[in-house]
C-alpha positions as CSV (number, residue, x, y, z in Angstrom):
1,X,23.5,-3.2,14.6
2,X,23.4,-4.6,10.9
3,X,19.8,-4.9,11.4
4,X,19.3,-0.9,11.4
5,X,21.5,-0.5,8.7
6,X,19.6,-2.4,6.4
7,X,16.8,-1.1,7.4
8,X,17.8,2.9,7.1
9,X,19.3,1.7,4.0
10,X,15.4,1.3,2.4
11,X,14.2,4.2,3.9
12,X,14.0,7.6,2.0
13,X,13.4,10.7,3.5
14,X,11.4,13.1,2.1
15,X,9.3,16.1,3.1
16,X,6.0,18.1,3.4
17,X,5.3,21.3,2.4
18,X,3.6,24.2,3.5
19,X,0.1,23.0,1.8
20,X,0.7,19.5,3.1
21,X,2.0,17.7,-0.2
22,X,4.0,14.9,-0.1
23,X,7.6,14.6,-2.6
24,X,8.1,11.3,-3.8
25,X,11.7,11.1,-5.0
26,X,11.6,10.5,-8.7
27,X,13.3,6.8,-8.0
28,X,10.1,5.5,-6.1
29,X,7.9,7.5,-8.9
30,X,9.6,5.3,-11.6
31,X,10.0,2.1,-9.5
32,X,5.9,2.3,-8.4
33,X,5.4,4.0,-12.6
34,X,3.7,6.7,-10.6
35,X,3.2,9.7,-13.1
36,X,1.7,13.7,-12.9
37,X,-1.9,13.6,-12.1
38,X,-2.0,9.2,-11.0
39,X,-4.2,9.3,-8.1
40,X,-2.9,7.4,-5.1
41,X,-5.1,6.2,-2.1
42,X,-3.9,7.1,1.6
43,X,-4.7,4.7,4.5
44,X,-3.4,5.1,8.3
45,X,-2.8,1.3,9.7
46,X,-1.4,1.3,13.8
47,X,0.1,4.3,13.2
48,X,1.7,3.8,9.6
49,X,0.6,6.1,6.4
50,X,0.0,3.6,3.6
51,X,0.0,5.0,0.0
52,X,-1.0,2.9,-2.2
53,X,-1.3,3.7,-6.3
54,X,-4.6,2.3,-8.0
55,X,-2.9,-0.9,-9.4
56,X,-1.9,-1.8,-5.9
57,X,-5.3,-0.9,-4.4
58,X,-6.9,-3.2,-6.8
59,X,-4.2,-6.0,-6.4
60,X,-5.1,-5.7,-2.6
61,X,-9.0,-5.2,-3.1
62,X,-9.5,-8.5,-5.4
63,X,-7.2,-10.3,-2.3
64,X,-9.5,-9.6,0.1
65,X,-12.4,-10.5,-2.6
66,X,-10.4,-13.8,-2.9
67,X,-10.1,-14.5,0.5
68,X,-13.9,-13.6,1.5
69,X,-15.3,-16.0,-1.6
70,X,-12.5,-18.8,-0.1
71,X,-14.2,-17.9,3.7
72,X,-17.7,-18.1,2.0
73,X,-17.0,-21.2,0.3
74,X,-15.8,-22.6,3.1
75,X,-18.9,-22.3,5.5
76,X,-21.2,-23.4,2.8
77,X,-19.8,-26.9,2.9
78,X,-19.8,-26.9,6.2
79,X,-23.9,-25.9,5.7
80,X,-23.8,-22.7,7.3
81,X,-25.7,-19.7,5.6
């Protein structure tokens, strides 16, 4: 099953501890530039925790902004409000 492989092959395991903190292996840290004290934002999508680090957030926030101005755009052409 090839397709497993690769995908345990991206996967890192990690753990929680007692006070229900999260290690992030120094690899994803650097990868992500994730330093001591960076806040990062937690979401919970069907079932999946999303962490996302504040340049990521934004990235994703000014998407959506994006995509609600092309929606908005959109209908006022087509006359609605």
């Amino acid at each position: 099953m090839p397709e497993i492989e690769e995908l345990l092959e991206k996967i890192t395991k990690t753990v929680i501890d007692d006070r229900g903190r999260v290690y992030i292996p120094k690899s994803i840290r650097r990868e992500l530039a994730i330093k001591e004290g960076d806040k990062l934002f937690i979401e919970v999508v069907d079932g999946y925790l999303k962490i996302y680090t504040r340049r990521t957030l934004n990235t994703r926030v000014l998407s959506v902004i994006q995509e609600d101005k092309g929606v908005s755009s959109t209908l006022r052409r087509r006359g609605s409000p």
